[in-house]
N, C-alpha and C positions, 0 to 999 in steps of 0.2 A: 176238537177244541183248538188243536193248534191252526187248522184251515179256517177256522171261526179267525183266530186271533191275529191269522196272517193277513187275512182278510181287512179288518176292522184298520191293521197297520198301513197299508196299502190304502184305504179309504180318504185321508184326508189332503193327500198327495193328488190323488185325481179332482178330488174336487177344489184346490187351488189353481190346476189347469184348467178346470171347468171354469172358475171364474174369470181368469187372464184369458180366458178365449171369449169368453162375454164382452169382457171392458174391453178389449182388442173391437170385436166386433162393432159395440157401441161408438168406440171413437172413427173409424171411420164411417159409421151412419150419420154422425154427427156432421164429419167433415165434406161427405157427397150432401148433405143436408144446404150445409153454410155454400158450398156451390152450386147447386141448383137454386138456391132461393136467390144468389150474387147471379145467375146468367139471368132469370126471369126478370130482377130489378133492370140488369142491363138493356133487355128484350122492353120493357114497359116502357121504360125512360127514352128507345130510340121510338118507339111507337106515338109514346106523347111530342118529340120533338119532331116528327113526320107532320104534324097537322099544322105546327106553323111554317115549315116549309113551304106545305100548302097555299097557305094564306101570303106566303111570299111572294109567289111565283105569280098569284092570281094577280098581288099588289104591281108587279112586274109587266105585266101582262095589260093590265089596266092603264098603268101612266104610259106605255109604252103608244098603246091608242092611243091618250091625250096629247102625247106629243107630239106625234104626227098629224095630229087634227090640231093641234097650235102651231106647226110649221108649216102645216097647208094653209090658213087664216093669214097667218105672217105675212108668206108670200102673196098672198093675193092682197094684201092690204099696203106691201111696197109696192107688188105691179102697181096697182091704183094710186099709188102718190108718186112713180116713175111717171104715171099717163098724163097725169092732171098737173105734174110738173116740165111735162112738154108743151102741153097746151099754155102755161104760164108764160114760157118761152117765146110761145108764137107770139101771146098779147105782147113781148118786148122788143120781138125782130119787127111786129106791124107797129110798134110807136116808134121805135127806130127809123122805118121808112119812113113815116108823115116828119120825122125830125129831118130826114135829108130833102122832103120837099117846102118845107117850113125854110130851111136853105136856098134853097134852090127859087122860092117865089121872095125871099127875101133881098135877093141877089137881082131879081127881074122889077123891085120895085113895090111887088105888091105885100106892103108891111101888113094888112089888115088878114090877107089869106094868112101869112103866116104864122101869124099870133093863133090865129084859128087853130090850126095844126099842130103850133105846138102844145096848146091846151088842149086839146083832142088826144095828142100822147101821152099825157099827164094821167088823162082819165084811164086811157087805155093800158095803163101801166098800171095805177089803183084796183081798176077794176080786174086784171090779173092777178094782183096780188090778192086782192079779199077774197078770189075763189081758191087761192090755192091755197090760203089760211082756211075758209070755210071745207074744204076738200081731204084739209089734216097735214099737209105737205107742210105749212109752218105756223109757229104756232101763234095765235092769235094777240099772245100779247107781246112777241115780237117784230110784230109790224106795224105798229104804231107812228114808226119815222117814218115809213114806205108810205103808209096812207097821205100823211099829211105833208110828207116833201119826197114823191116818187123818187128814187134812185135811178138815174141812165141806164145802170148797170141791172142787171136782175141775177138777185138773192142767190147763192151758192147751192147745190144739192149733193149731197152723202149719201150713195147707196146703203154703206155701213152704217152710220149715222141711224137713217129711217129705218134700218132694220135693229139697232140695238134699240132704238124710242121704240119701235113696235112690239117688240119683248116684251119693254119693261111694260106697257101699256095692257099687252096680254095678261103677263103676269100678275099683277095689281089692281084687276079689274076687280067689281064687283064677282061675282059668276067666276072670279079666277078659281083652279085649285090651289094657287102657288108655282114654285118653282118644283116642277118634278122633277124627280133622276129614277128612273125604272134602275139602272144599274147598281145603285144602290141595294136594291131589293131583290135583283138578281144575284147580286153576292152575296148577300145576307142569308139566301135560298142554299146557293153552293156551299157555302160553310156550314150550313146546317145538316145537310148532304152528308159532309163529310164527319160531323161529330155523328152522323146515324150511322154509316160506315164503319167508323171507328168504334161505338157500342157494340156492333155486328160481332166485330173481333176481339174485341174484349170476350165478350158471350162466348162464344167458342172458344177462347182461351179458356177460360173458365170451365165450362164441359170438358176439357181434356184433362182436367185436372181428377172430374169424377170416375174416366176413362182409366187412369191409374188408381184410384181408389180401387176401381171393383178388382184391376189386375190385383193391388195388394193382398184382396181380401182372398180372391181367388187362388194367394200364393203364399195365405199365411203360413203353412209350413216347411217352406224353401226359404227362409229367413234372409238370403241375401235379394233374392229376387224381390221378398213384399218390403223389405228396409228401400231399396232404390224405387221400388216403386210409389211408396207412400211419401219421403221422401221429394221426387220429384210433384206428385202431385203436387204438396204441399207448398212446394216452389213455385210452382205455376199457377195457384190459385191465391195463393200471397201478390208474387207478382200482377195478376189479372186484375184481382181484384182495389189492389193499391190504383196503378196508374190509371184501370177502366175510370174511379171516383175522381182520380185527378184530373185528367185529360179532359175527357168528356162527358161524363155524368153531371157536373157541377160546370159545366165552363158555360 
């Protein structure tokens, strides 16, 4: 009766350690729980942010050809108004000449040839100028005075000038896409990069955390070693988990 009784004394002692080794156990199930479900959130979220990366790079990728097929157009559309504005030239250095022999037969007498001549450079000055207006080199409704009172002088040309009019003119086309910047969308790519990076680590922080979970649980009865080790998990999945949401979860 008394081993009955010693018994029955002994009995409720152990099974309050029985309990405290449950609730022990539960809470860190709980807390490798709340970290594995924080690394997978973190793992999904770089996974979804991966596809627009994607879609950057392609974007990237894409104007980068446009642009280079708008600065090959470009320049072939300045060559062509460099060419057609040499030819302009020639028609003022040949009404120039008939203007020095308009002189020169004005000087010998014969007023009727030179009239000729110099109406003849007149035209020959118009009729350079209306091709280099028809051609794109100027534009059509600023040569108005040139048609109807030719200028001696022929019309100025801006290499920079017909290369910014040719931008803009690419840019604002029907058929335009606008003004691109691939760069744009290549850093937009990079930064994305880097917040999937940065998830990466977060993630892993966050397992090191369940890492010390299991040591705790493995060292629940060395009471200093599962205290630092639960402890620091707890630190490092607090930590992980705070900045992983600030940083780059939500950015």
């Amino acid at each position: 009766m008394q081993g009955v009784s010693e018994k029955s004394e002994s009995d409720p002692g152990e099974s309050r350690r029985g309990l405290d080794l449950t609730a022990q156990q539960w809470i860190i199930a709980l807390l490798v729980g709340v970290a594995t479900v924080s690394a997978a959130g973190f793992g999904w979220r770089a996974a979804a942010t991966g596809s627009t990366a994607a879609y950057d790079d392609r974007q990237s990728i894409s104007e980068t050809i446009a642009v280079k097929q708008q600065e090959m157009d470009i320049g072939l559309a300045v060559s062509g108004d460099t060419r057609n504005y040499s030819r302009y030239l020639a028609g003022y250095a040949l009404a120039a000449e008939l203007e020095n022999q308009a002189d020169g037969l004005e000087q010998a007498g014969d007023r009727g040839a030179a009239a000729a001549a110099r109406r003849e450079a007149v035209q020959l000055r118009r009729s350079a100028t209306r091709r280099a207006a028809d051609a794109g080199v100027f534009g059509n409704s600023t040569i108005a005075d040139d048609l109807s009172r030719p200028s001696p002088t022929p019309r100025p040309f801006s290499f920079e000038e017909r290369l910014r009019a040719r931008t803009a003119e690419q840019q604002t086309g029907v058929n335009s896409p606008g003004e691109l910047n691939p760069d744009r969308w290549a850093k937009e790519a990079e930064q994305i990069r880097d917040r999937i990076n940065g998830l990466a680590v977060w993630a892993f922080i966050v397992l090191f955390a369940v890492l010390m979970f299991s040591l705790a649980e493995a060292n629940s009865a060395r009471r200093p070693v599962f205290y630092l080790a639960i402890g620091t998990g707890m630190a490092v999945l607090l930590v992980g988990v705070f900045f992983g949401l600030t940083v780059d979860f939500f950015a």
